[in-house]
N, C-alpha and C positions, 0 to 999 in steps of 0.2 A: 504494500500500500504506500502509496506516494501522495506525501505532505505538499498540498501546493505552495509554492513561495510568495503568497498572499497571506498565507497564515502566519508564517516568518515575519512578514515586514507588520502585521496589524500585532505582533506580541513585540519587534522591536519599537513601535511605532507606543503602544501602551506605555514600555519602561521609559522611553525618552520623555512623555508625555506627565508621568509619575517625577520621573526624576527634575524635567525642569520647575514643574510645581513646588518639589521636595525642595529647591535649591533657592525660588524666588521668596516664598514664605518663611522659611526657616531660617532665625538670624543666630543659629550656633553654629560656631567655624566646624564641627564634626558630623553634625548633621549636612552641611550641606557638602562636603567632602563626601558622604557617600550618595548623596545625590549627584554630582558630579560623573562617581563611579557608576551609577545606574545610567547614564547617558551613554558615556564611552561604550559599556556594554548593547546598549540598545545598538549600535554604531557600529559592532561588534557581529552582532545580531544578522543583522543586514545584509555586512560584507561575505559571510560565511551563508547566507542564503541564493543571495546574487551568485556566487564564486559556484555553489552545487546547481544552480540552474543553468548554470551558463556552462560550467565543467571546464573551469580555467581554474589555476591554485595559483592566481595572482591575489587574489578576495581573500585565503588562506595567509597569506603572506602577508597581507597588512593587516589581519588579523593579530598576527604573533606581533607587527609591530605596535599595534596600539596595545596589545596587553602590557608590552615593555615601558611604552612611557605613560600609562598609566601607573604602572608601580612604582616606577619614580617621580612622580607625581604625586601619588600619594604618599609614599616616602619621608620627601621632601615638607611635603606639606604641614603632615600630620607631626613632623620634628619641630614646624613653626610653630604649629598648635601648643604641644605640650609647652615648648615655651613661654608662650603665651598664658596659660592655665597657670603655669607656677609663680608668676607675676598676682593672679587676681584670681579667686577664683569662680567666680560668676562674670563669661567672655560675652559680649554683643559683636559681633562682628562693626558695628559704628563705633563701636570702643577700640578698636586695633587703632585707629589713625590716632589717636588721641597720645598713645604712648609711643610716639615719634622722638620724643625729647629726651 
């Protein structure tokens, strides 16, 4: 039985839909850090459905590339974060700019 790639892009099309909600509304730097990550994925989603419809491992390949810089990305991020946290520990993402000085 063969999943049509309509079905692919309406459940990448959901997490993108989730996750930029998850990232607009939500003003804690970890929450929207995994909102973030539910995009890339959605992104992710997509490429690897297109890539089996189409039967090309190009879709494959930037696949593996977005998992790579999402992890460093997240990484990177979430090392700001805790910094962040250990400074204050109730963060607003309007409160990062504030501690510039």
């Amino acid at each position: 039985m063969q999943i049509p790639v309509g079905d692919y892009l309406a459940v990448s099309a959901a997490l993108f839909i989730t996750g930029a909600v998850g990232f607009l509304l939500r003003r804690n730097p970890i929450t929207m850090l995994m909102a973030i990550e539910l995009m890339w994925n959605a992104g992710n989603i997509a490429f690897a459905a297109f890539a089996r419809s189409f039967v090309d491992m190009s879709g494959q390949i930037f696949v593996f590339i977005v998992i790579t810089v999402a992890a460093a990305e997240a990484a990177i991020a979430l090392a700001i974060v805790v910094m962040v946290f250990r400074r204050r520990p109730h963060v607003d993402v309007d409160d990062i700019s504030i501690m510039r000085g």
